[in-house]
C-alpha positions in Angstrom: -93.1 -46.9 142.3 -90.5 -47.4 145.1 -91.9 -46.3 148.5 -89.8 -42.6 149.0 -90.1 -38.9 148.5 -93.1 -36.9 147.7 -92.8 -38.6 144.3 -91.0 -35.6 142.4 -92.4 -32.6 144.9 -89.6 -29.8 145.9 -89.8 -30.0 149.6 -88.5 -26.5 150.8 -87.2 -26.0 154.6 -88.2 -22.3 155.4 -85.5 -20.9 157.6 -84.1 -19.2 154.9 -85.8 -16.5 152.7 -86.4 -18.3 149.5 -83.8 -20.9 150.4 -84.4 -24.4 148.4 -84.0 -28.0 148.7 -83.8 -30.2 145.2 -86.2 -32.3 144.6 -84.8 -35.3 146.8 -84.4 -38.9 145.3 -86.5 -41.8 145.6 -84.1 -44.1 147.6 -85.3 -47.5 149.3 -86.7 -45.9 152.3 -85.5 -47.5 155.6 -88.7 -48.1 158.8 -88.3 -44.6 160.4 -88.6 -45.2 164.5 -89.1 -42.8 167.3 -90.0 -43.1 170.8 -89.7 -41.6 174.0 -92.5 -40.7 176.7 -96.0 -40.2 176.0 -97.8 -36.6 175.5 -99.5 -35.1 178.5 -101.7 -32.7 176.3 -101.8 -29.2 177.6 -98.6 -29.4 179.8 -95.5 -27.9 179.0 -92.7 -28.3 181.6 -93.4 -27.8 184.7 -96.3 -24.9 183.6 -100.2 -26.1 183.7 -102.1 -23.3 181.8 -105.8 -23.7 182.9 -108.1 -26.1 180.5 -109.7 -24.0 177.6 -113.1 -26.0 177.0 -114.2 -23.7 174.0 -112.7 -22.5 170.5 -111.4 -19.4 171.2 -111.6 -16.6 168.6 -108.5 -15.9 166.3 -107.7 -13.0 167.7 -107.4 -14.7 171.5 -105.8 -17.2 170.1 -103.0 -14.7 169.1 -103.2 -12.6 172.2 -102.2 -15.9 174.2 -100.1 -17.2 171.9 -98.2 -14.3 170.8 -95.3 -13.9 174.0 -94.7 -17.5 173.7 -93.4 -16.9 169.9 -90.2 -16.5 169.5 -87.6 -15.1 166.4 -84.7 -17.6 165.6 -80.9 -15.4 163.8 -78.9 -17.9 162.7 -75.3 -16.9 161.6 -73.3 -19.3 159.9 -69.9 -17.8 159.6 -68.8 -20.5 157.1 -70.9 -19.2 154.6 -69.8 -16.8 151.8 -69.9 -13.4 153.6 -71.2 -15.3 156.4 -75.5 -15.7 156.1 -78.1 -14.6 158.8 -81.1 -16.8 158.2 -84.6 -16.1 160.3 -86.3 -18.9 161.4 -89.6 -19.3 164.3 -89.4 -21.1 167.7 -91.9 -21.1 170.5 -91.2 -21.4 174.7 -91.1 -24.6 176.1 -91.0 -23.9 179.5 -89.8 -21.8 182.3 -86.2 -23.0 182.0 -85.1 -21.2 179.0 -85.9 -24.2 176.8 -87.1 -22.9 172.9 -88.4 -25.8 170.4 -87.2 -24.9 167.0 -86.3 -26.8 164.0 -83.2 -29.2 163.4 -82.6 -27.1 160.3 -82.8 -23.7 161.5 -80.0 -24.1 163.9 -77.7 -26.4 161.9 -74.0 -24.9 161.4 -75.0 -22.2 163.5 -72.6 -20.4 164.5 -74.2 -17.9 166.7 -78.2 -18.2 167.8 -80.0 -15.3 168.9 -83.8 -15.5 170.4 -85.8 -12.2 170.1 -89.0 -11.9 171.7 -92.2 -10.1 170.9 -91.0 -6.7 173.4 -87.9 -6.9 171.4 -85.3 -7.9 173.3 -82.8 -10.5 172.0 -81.1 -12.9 174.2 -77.7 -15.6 172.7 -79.0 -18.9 172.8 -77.3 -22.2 172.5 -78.3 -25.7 170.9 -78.8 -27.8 174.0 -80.2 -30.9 171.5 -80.9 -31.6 168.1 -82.8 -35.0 165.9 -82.3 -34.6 162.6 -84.6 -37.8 161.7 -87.7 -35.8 162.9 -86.2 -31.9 162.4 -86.8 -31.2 166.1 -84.4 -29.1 167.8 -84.0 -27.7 171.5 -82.0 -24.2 172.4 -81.8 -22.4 175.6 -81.9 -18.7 176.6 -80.9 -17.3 180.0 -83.4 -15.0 180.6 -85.4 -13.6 183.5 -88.3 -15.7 184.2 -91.4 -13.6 183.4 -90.1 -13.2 179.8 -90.9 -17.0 179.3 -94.4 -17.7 178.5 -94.7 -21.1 177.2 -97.0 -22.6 175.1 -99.3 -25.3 175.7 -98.9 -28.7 174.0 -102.1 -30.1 172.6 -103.2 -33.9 171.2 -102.1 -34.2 167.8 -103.8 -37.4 167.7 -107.2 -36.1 168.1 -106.4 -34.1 164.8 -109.3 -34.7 162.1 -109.2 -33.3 158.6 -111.1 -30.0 158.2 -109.9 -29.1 162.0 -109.1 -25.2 161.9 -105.7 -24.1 162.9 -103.3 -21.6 163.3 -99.4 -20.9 162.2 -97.4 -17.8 164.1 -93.9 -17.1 162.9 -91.6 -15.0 161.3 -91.9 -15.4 157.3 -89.4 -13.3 155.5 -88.5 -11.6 158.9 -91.8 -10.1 159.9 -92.2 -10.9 163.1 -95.3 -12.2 164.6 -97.1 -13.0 161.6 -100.2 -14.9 162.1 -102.1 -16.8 159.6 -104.5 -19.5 159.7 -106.3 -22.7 157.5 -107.4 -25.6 158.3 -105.8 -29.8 158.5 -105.8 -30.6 155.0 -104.6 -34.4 155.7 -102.8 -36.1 158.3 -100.1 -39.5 158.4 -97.7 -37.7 155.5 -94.0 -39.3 154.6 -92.2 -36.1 154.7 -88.9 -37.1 153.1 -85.7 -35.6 154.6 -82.3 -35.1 152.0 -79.8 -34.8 154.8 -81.0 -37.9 156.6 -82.0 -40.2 154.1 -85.1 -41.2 155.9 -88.3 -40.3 155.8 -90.6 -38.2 158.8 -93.7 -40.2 159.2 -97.2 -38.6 160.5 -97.0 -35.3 159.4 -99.4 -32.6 159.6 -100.2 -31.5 155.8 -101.9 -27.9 155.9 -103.1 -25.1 153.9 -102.2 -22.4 156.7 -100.0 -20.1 155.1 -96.1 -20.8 155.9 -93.1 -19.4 154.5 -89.7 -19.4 154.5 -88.8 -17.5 158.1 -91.9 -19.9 159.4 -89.7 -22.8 160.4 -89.7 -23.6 164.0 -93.3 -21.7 164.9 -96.3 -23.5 166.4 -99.5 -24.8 164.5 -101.9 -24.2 166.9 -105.6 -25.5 167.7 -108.5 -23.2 168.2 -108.0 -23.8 171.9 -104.4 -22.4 171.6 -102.3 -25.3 172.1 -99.3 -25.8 170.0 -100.3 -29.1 167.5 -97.2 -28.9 165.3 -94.6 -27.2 164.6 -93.9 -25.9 161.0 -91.4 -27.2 159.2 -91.8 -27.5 155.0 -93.9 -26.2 152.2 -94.0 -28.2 148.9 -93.5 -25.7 146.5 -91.2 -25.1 143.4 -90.9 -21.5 143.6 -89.9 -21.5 147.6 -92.7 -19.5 148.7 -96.0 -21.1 149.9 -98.6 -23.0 147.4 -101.2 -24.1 149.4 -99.5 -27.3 151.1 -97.4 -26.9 153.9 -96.2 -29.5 156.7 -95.3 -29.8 160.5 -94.4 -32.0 162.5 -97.3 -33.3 165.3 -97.1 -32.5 168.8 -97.5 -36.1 169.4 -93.8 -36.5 168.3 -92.3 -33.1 169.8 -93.8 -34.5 173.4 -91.5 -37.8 172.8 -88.2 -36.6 171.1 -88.0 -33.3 173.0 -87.5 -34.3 176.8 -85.0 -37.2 175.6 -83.1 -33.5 173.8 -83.2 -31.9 177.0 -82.3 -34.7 179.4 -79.2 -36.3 177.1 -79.1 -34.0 174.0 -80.0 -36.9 171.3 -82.9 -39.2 170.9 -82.4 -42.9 170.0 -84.7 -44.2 167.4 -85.2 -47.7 167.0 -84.1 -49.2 163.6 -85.6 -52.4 161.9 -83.0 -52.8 158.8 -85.8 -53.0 155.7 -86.6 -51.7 153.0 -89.2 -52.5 150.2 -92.5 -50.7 148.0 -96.4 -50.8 148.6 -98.7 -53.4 147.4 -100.3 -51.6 144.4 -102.8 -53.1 141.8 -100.3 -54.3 139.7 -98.0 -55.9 142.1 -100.9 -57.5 144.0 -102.2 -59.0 140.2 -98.3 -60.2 139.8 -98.7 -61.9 143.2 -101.9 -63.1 143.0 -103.0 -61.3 146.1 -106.7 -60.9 146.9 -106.2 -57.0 147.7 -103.9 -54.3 146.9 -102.4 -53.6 150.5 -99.2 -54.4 152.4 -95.6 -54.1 152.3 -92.9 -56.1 150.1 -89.7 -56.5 151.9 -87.2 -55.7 148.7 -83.6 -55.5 150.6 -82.6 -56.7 154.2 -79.6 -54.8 155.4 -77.2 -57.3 156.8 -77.4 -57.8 161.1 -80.3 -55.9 161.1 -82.8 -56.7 163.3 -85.3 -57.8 160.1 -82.0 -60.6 159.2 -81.8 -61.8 162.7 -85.4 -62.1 162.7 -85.2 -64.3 159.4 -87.6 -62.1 157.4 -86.6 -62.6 153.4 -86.5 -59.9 150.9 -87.0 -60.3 147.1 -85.2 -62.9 145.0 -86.5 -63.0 141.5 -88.3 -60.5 139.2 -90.9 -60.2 137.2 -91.6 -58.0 133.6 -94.8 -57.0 133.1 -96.0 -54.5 130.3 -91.9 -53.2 130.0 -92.3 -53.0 133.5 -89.7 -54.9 136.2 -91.3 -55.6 139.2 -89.5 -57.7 142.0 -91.1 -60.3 143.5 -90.5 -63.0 146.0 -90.2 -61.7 149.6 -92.0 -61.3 152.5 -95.1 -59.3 152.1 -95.7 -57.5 155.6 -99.8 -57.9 156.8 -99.8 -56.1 160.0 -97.1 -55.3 162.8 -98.8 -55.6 166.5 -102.2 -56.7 165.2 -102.7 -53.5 163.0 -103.1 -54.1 159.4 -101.0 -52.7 156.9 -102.2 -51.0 154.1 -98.5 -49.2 152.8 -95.8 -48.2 154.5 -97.1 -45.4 156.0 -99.2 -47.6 158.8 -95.5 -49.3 159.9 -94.0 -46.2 160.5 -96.4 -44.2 162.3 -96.8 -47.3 165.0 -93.0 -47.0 165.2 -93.3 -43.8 165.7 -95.8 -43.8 167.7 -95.5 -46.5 170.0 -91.8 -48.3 169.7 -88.4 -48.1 171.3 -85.0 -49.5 171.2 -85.5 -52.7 172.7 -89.4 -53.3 172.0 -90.6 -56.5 170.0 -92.5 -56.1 167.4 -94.8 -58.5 166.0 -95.1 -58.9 162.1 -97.6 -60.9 160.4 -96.2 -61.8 157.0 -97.4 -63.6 153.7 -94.4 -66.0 152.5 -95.0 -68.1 149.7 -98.7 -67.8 150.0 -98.7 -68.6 153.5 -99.1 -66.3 156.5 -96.8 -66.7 159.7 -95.5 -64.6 162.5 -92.2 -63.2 162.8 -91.0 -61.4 165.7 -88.1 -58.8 165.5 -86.3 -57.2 168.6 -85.3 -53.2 167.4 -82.2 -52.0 168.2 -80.5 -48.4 168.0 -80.7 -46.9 164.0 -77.1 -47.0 162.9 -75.9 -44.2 161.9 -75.4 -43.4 157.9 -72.3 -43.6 156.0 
């Protein structure tokens, strides 16, 4: 199966009450890139909230949590009858600045921020990254209304960790509800992009549509992730809901602030995972790495000379392609599916970095190094 999509899963973006995305198609995925400045866990802006060196009880973790949580009104006068759709957001800093999601504000044609004592205050977009769903507004408020939340480490996330989601599902305010990490690294798969969000938070906290935009928190109260999608194909929450890490937010977010965009590096490939049967049909020793399928023309991966597929192979009815490059490992860390490639771009890469590919080319390994440049924008 070609590397894409949550193979056939309804991905639903939760700013709207029982609002739904189609399941999205399966396209060639393209290397997903972000980058920006590294997290400083616990530090939000210019506030330093002290060091909490012990899990703190749920219900402390909502009493400091709580005045930092925000509810998103979107109006979209375009709309038939013009639609208010609730969505979650959570205080940045002292500034005014509220992290929300890319799709809660989009089209928006009028933001307003209420906070828990119930006053409401316009706000407008100051930057927003579709490729990661990250979005910054700003409020003009008075500065002891702002109480911003803590970022944590998303890195140090392990499965089974307990956390927390606050937000606003179907309008009620301040809802709290909590679960645990149910699996980390996910390809959340974006329809208005066409590329995917790499290493994702996947949760069983309950989320629901109104939820978009709110913190996932740690048990030491600092904001992990911020909720963004259920998979569900009823648009209300199943037990697997998604958000992106704080270790992305602390990149893409000041670059928002500062210029209003982030620039994600862009490598120009796109291909499938080595499974059993590929990896038989190559006469590979293990079932792991990448196969380079199509090179987009002046991209970085065709300056660099890597080769995509030129022949295919049937197989049991099946067509597979064969032939290209077969990536190994991109800065000395081995490849097992696509998944790895993107979350070190993510992670660690800029417009401008090298990165270092080991490939396997007719049975032979060599290295192939490939300068990223700015991700063009879609057509």
């Amino acid at each position: 199966m070609i590397v894409g999509g949550l193979f056939g899963a309804t991905v639903v973006l939760l700013v709207f009450s029982f609002a739904m995305i189609p399941p999205p198609s399966i396209p060639l995925p393209e290397l997903i890139v972000t980058n920006g400045h590294e997290p400083s866990p616990s530090i939000v802006g210019e506030v330093t909230p002290l060091p909490v060196k012990k899990d703190l009880l749920l219900t402390e973790i909502f009493e400091r949590s709580e005045e930092g949580v925000v509810r998103v009104n979107v109006v979209k006068e375009q709309e038939i009858l013009g639609i208010n759709g609730i969505g979650s957001g959570f205080v940045f800093d002292t500034n005014g600045h509220i992290i929300t999601n890319a799709h809660v504000v989009e089209n928006a044609d009028e933001i307003n921020v209420t906070f828990l004592d119930g006053r409401s205050y316009k706000a407008k977009i100051i930057g927003v990254d579709p490729f990661t769903d990250l979005a910054v507004i700003k409020v003009e408020v008075i500065p002891s209304l702002l109480q911003p939340l803590p970022l944590g480490d998303s890195s140090n996330l392990k499965v089974g960790m307990e956390v927390v989601a606050i937000g606003n599902p179907f309008g009620l305010s301040g809802s709290m509800t909590s679960g645990i990490v149910s699996q980390l690294g996910r390809l959340l798969p974006s329809q208005d992009t066409g590329f995917s969000i790499p290493d994702v938070i996947q949760t069983d906290a309950a989320i629901n549509p109104g939820n978009s935009g709110g913190p996932l928190l740690n048990l030491k109260a600092e904001v992990i992730g911020i909720n963004t999608a259920i998979q569900s194909a009823t648009g209300e929450f199943t037990g697997v809901g998604f958000a992106i890490p704080s270790k992305t937010i602390s990149k893409i977010v000041p670059d928002l602030i500062d210029k209003g965009e982030h620039r994600h590096p862009w490598v120009g490939i796109s291909g499938r995972d080595i499974d059993p049967n590929l990896a038989e049909i190559l006469n590979l020793p293990d079932a792991r790495g990448f196969l380079v399928i199509t090179i987009i023309e002046g991209s970085p991966a065709d300056i660099a000379g890597l080769r995509g597929t030129s022949e295919t192979k049937q197989v049991d009815g099946k067509e597979y392609a064969v032939g290209g490059d077969i990536i190994l490992s991109v800065d000395g860390i081995t490849v097992r599916k696509i998944d790895d490639i993107l979350i070190h771009l993510q992670r660690e890469k800029r417009v401008g970095d090298e990165m270092l590919l080991e490939i396997l080319r007719d049975g032979e390994k060599t290295n192939i190094v490939v300068k990223l440049v700015e991700r063009p924008e879609l057509s």
